[in-house]
C-alpha positions as CSV (number, residue, x, y, z in Angstrom):
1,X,103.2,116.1,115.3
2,X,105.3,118.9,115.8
3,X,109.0,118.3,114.5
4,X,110.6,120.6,117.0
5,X,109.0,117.8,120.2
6,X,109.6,114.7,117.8
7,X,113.3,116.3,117.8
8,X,113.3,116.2,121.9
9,X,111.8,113.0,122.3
10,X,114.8,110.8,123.4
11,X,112.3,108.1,124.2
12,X,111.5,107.2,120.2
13,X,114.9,107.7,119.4
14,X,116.0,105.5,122.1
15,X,113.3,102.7,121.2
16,X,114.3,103.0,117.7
17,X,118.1,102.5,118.7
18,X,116.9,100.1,120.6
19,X,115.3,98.0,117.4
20,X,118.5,99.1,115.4
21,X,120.6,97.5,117.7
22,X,119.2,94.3,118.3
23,X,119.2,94.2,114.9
24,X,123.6,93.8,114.3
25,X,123.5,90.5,116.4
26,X,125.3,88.2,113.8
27,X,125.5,90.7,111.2
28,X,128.5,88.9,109.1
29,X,126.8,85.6,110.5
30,X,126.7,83.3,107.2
31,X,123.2,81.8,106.2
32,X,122.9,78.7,108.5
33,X,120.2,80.4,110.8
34,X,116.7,79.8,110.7
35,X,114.2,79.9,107.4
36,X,117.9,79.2,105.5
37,X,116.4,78.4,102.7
38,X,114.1,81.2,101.9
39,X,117.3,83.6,103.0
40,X,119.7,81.5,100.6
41,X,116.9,81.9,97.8
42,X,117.0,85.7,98.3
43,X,120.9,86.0,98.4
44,X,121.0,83.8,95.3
45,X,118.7,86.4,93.3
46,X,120.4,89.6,95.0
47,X,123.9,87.9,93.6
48,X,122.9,86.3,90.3
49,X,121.6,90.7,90.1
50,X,125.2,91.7,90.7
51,X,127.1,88.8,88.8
52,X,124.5,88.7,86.0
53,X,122.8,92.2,85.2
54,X,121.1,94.4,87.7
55,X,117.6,94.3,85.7
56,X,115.2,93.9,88.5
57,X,112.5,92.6,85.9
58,X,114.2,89.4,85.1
59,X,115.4,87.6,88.4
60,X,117.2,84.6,88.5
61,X,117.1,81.6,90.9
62,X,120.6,78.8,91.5
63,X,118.2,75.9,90.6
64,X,117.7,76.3,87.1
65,X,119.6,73.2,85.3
66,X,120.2,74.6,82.3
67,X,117.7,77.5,81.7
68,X,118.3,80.7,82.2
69,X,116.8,80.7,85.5
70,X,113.9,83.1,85.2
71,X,111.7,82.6,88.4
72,X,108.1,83.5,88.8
73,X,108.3,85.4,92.0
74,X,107.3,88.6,93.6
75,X,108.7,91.6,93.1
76,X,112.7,90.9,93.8
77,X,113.4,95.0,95.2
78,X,114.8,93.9,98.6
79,X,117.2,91.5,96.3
80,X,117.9,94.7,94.3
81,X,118.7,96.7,96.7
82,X,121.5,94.5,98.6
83,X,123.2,93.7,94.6
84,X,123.1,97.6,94.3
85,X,125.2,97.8,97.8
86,X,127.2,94.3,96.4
87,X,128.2,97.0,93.3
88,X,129.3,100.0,95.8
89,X,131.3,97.6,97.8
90,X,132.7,96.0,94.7
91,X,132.1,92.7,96.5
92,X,129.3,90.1,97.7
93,X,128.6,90.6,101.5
94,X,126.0,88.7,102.6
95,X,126.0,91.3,105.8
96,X,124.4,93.5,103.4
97,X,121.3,92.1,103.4
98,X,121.0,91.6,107.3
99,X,121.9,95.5,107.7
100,X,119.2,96.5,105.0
101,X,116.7,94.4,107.0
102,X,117.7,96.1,110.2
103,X,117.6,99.7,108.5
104,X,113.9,98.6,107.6
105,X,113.1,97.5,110.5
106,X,113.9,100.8,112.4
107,X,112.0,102.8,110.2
108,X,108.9,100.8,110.8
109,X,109.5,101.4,114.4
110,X,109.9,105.3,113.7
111,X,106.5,105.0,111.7
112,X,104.6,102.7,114.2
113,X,105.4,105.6,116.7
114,X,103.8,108.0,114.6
115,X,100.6,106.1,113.9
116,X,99.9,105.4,117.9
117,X,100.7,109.1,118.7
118,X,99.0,110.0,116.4
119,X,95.8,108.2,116.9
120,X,96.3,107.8,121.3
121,X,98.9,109.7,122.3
122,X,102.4,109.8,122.7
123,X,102.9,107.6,124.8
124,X,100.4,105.0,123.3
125,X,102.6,105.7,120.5
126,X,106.0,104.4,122.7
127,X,104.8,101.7,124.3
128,X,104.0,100.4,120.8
129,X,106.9,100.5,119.2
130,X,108.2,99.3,122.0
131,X,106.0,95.8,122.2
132,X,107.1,96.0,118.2
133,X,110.7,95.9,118.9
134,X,110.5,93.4,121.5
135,X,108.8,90.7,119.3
136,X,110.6,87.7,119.1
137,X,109.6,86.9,115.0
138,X,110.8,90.6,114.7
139,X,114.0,90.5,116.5
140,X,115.2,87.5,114.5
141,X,113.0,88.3,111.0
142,X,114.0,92.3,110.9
143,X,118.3,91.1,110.5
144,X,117.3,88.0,108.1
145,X,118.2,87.9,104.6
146,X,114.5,88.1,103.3
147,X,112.0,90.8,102.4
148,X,110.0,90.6,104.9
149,X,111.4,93.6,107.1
150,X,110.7,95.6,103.9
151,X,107.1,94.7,103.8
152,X,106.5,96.1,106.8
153,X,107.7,99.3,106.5
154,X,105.9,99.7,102.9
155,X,102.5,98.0,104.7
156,X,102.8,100.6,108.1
157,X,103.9,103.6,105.8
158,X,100.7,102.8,103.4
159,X,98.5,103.0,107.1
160,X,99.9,105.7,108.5
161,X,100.5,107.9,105.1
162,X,96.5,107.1,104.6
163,X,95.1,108.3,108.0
164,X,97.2,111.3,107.5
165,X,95.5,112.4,103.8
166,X,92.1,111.3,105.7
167,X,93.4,113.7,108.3
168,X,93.3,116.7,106.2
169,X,96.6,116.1,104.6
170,X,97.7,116.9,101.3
171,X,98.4,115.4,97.9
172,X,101.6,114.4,98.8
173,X,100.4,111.6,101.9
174,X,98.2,110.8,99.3
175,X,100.9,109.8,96.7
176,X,102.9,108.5,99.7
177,X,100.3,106.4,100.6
178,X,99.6,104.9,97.2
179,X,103.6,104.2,96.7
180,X,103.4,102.4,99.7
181,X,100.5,100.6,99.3
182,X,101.9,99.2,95.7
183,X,105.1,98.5,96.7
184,X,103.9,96.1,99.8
185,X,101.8,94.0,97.2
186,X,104.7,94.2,94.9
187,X,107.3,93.0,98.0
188,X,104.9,90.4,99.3
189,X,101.4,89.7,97.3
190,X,99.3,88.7,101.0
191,X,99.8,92.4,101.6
192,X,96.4,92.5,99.3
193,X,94.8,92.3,102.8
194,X,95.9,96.3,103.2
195,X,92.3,97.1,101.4
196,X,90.7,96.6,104.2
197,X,91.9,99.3,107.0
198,X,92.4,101.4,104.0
199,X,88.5,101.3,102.9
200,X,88.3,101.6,106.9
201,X,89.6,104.7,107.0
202,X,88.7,106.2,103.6
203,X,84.6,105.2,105.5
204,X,85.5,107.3,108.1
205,X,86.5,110.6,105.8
206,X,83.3,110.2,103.3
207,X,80.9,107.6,104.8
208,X,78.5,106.3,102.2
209,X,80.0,108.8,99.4
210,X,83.4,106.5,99.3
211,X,82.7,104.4,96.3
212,X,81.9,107.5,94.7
213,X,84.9,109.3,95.5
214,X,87.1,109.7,92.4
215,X,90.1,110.3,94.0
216,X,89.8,106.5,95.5
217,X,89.4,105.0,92.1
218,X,92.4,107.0,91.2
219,X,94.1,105.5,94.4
220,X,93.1,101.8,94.0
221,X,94.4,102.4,90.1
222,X,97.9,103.6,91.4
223,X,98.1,101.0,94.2
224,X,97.4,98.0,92.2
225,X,97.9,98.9,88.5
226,X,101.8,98.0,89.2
227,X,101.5,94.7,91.2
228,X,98.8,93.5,88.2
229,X,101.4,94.4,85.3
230,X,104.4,93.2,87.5
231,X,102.6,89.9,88.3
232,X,101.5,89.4,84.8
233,X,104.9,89.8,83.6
234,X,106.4,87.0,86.7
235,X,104.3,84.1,84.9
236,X,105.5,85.2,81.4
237,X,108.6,84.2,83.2
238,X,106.8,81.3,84.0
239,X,105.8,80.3,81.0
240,X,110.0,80.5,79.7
241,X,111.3,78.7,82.2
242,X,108.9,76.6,84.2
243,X,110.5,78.3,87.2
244,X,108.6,79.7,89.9
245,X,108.3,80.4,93.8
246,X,104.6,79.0,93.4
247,X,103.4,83.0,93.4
248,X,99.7,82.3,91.7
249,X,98.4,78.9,91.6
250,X,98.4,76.1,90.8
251,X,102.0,75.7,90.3
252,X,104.2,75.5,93.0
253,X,103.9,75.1,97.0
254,X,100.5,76.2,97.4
255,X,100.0,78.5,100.6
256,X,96.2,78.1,100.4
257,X,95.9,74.5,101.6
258,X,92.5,72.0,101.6
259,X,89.5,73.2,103.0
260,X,89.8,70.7,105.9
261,X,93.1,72.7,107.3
262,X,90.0,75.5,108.1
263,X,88.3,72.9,110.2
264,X,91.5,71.6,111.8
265,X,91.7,72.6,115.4
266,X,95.4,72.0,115.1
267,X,95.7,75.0,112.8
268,X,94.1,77.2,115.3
269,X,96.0,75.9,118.1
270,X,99.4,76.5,116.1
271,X,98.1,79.7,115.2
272,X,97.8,80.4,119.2
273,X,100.8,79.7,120.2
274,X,102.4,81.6,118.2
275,X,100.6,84.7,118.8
276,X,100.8,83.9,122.6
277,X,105.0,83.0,121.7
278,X,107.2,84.1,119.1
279,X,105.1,86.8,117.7
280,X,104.3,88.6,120.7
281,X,105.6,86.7,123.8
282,X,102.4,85.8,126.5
283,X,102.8,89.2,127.9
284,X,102.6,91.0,124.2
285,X,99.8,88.6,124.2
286,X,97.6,89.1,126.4
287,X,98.6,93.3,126.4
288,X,96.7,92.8,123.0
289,X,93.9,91.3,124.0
290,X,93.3,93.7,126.7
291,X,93.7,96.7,124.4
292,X,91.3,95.4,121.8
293,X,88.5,94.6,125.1
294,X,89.3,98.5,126.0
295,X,86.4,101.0,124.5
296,X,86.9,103.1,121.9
297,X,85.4,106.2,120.2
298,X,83.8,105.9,116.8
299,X,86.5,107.0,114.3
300,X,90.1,106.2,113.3
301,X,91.0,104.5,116.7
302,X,89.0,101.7,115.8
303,X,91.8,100.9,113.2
304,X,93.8,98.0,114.6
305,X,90.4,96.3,114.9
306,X,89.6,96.6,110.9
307,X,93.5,95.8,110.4
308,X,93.3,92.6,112.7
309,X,90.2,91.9,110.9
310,X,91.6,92.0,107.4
311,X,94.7,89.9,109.0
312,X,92.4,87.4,109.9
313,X,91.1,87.0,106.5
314,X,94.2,86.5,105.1
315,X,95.1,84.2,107.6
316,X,92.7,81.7,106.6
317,X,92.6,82.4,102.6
318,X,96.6,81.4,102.9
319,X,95.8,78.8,106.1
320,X,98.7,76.5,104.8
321,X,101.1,79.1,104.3
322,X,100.5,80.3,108.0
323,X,100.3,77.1,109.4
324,X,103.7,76.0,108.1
325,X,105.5,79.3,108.2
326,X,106.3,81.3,111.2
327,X,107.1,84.5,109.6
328,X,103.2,84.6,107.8
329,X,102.4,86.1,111.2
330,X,104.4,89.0,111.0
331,X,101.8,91.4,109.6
332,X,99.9,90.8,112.8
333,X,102.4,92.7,114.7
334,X,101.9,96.5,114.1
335,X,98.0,96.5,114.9
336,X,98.7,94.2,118.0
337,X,101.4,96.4,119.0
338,X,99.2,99.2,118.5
339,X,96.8,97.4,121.0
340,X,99.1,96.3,123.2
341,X,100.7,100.0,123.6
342,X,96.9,101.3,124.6
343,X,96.8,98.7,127.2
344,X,99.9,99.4,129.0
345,X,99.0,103.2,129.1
346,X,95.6,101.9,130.5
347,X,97.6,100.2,133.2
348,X,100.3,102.7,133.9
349,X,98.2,105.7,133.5
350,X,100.3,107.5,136.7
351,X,98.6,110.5,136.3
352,X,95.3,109.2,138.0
353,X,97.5,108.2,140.9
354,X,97.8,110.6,143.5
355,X,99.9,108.5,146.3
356,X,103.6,109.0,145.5
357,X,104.9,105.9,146.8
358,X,102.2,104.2,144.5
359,X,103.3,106.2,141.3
360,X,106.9,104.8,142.4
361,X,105.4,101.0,141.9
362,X,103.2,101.1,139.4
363,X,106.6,102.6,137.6
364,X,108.7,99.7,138.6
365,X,105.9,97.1,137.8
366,X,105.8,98.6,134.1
367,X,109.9,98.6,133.6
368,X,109.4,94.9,134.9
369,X,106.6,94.0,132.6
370,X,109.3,95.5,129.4
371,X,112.4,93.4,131.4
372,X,110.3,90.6,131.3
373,X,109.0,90.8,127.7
374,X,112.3,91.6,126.9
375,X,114.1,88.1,128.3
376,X,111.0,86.3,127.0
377,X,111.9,87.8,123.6
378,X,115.5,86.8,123.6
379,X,114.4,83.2,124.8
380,X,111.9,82.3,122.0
381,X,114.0,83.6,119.6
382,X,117.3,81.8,120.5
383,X,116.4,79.1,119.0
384,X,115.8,81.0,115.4
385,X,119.2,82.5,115.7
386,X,121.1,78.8,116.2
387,X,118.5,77.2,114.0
388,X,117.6,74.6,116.9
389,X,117.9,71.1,116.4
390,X,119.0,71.6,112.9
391,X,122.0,73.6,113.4
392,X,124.8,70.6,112.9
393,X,122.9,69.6,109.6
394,X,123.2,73.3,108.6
395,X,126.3,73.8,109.4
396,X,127.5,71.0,107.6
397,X,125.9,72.1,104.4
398,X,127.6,75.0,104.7
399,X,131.1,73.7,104.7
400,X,130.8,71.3,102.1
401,X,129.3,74.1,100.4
402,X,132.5,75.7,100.8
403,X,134.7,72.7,99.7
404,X,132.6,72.5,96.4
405,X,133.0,76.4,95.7
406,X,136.5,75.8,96.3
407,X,137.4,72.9,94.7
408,X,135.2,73.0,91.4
409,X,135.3,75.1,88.3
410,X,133.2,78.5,88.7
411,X,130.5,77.6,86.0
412,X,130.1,73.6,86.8
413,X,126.9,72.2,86.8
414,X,125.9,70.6,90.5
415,X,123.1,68.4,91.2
416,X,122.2,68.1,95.0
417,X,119.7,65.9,97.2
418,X,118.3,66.9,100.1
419,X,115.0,67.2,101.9
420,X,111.8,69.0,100.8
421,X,108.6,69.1,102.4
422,X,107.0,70.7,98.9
423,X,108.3,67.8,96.9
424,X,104.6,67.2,96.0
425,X,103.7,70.8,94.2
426,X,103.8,70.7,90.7
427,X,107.0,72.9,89.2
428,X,107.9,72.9,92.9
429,X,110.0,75.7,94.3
430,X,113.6,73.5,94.4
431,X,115.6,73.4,97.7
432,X,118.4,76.4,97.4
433,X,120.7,76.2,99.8
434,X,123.6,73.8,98.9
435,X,123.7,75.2,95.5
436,X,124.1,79.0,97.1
437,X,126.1,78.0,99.7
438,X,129.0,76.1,96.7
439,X,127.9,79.2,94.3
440,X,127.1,77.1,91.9
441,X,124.0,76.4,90.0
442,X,122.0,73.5,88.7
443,X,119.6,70.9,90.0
444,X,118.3,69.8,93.4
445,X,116.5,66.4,93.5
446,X,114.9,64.6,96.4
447,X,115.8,61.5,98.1
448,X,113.2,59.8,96.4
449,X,113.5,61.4,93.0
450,X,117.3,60.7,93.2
451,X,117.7,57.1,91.0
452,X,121.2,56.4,89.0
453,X,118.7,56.9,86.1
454,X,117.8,60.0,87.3
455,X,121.4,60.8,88.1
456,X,122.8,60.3,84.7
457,X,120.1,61.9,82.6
458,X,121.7,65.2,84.8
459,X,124.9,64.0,83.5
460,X,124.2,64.0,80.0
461,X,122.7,67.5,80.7
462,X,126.0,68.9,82.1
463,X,125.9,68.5,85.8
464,X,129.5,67.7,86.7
465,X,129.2,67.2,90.8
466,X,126.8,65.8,93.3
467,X,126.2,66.8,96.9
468,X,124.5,64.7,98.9
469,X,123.8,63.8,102.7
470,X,125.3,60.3,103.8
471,X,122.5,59.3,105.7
472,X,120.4,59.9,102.3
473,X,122.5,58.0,100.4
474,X,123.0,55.0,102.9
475,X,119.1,54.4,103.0
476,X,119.0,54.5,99.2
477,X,121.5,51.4,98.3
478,X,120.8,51.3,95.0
479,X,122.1,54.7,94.1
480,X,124.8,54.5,96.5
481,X,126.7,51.6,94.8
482,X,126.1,53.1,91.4
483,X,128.0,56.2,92.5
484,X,130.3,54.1,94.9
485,X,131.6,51.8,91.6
486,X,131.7,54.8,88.8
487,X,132.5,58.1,90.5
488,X,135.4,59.3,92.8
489,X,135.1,60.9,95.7
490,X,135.7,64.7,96.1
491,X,134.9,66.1,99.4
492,X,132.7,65.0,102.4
493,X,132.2,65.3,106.2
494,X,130.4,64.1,109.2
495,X,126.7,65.0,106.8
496,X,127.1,65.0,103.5
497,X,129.6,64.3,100.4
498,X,130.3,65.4,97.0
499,X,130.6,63.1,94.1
500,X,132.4,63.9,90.8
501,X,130.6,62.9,88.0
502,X,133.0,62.1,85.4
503,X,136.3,60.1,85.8
């Protein structure tokens, strides 16, 4: 594309403004929105980087008891990244990590562009990024505390750096391309599923001569040769601490889930709704599904297809991960975006239009069809931003969270109880978020791990306070008279309370 028009194109700069935007709602907001704990997690590793060595190869989790809290996990860059901004600023800003997300987020938009001009048209390539920014799971995921913003820009930038070596392009989209490619897998492993547009394309440039194409060898080397060692290294990690996110099996919350979740009409239904909800709203939705029912020529523009198809893979390889987590159906955005932008140009193609006054409505239907994706994305994603029906009990875990960091010696030991749907998993992943929000670390229990035997085998470990929730402890009598008769009191509130473990 010609830099001097890209320059002159105030649309994709105002779409991308747009994204950016949308993006500083609650910027300095603390961490009681939705998906709290996998942000709190994050921030916990982006400030145990800045308060405990910058070394991105050994990152360190809240719940560790009394290791040295080593987590198996993907690659922690995004974690990096906001600690390196912690060090500029000289202090932890959890803001940091929203605007980072944001900044990602914009970029993806700017590359998304690209792509869909690049393959339809310029204005294919608008009314993409446009559907992208209007996402609901994109409006609330691209300002979260999490890495997920990032792996979108590495997993579009790997696309669209591909097609463009296909395209004729040099060593250096080549190179791009790889970079990206490695450091989506590294950010988030599902982005494995990349192989397939990529083989898609690479089909396209050398037909039945691509598995004999050295320079793909040399490409598949660079793009995975880092995830393998990194990977390897995370269960080493593993194996020191017995700490881990549940990364490779079978440790951990498993994302895979029985066979029978395949066969589940549930699943698909959930699956649905999102698609048709908070990923793409129901006019996203069925935009998509009229783009991928429009013809296409043989060649590149088949690519959201292939991309889809690979999402759909992955979707049911990690069918409990996508069932029980929203933000799993991110990646689907960009290719349905991508088909959602060729269906709008379809519809609003003015230029076959020859009646003015026509022209003039089809225009105002397609500004209405954006003003009403657009109040249909701030609707379904609301409810992310106040963290719906949970928002009192999050809110109270945040202040007591702040009476405990205020209260408590810096380096004592906590133990907390609180809910945990992966209670089951073996080495589970251990609920983070009242131990990051008292900066503190130690142990998190469950309410049905959490005994008085339990309780003071912590004890004799070191842990010095407890946080709890009342309503936990009232259903558990047992453990609520042994703390009633042998501990004071410290803090509480209308949700939980914090018990001081030694006279």
């Amino acid at each position: 594309m010609n830099p001097t028009s890209l320059r002159s194109d105030r649309w994709v700069w105002a779409i991308v403004a747009l994204n950016f935007g949308l993006h500083l709602i609650g910027l300095s907001q603390p961490l009681v929105d939705a998906q709290n704990w996998r942000q709190t997690d994050t921030a916990a590793i982006a400030r145990n980087f800045y308060e405990e060595g910058m070394n991105p190869l050994y990152p360190r989790v809240d719940w560790r008891g009394r290791t040295e809290g080593y987590v198996e996990s993907e690659f922690s860059l995004f974690p990096w990244l906001v600690a390196f901004f912690y060090k500029l600023s000289g202090d932890i800003w959890e803001g940091w990590g929203r605007l980072l997300s944001g900044i990602f987020s914009a970029l993806t938009v700017f590359l998304l562009f690209l792509l869909g001009a690049g393959l339809y048209g310029r204005r294919v390539g608008h009314f993409a990024a446009l559907v992208f920014t209007l996402s609901p799971l994109e409006i609330f995921y691209g300002r979260a505390f999490m890495p997920e913003a990032l792996m979108l820009l590495c997993s579009v930038g790997a696309v669209w750096a591909f097609w463009m070596w296909t395209e004729g392009g040099g060593r250096g989209w080549f190179f791009t391309a790889a970079m990206f490619t490695a450091l989506a897998i590294l950010v988030k492993l599902p982005a494995l599923y990349l192989g397939l547009p990529l083989l898609f394309l690479a089909y396209g440039k050398y037909g039945r001569r691509t598995w004999a194409r050295s320079e793909l060898w040399l490409f598949a080397l660079l793009a995975l040769l880092p995830p393998l060692l990194w990977y390897l290294h995370a269960h080493r990690l593993f194996l020191r601490t017995h700490l881990t996110f549940g990364i490779l099996p079978p440790y951990g919350y498993s994302k895979f889930g029985p066979l029978a979740l395949r066969l589940d009409p549930k699943f698909y239904a959930t699956l649905a709704e999102r698609f048709f909800g908070v990923l793409l709203t129901p006019v996203g939705g069925v935009l998509t599904v009229l783009g991928l029912l429009l013809p296409v020529s043989s060649g590149p523009r088949r690519l959201p297809r292939w991309w889809l198809a690979a999402l759909g893979v992955y979707a049911l390889v990690a069918a409990e991960g996508n069932r029980a987590l929203d933000y799993y159906q991110l990646p689907l955005l960009p290719p349905c975006a991508l088909s959602a932008g060729r269906a709008l140009d379809r519809i609003l193609r003015l230029d076959v239009l020859r009646d003015t006054v026509l022209r003039g409505r089809v225009r105002e239907a397609g500004w209405m069809l954006f003003g009403l994706m657009g109040f249909m994305g701030y609707v379904y994603s609301y409810p992310l931003y106040i963290a719906g029906t949970y928002r009192d009990y999050f809110r109270a875990e945040y202040a007591i969270g702040q009476e405990v960091r205020h209260h408590t010696p810096s380096d004592a030991l906590v133990v907390t109880i609180d809910l945990d749907e992966n209670r089951r998993a073996p080495h589970r992943a251990q609920n983070p978020v009242l131990l990051y929000y008292s900066g503190r670390k130690g142990w998190h229990l469950t309410p049905d791990e959490a005994t008085p035997e339990r309780v003071e085998g912590l004890r004799e470990e070191g842990a010095r306070y407890l946080i709890a929730p009342i309503g936990e402890l009232l259903q558990n009598p047992r453990l609520w008279r042994h703390l009633k008769e042998r501990y004071p009191l410290l803090a509480r509130n209308d949700q939980f309370m914090v018990v001081q473990l030694f006279r």
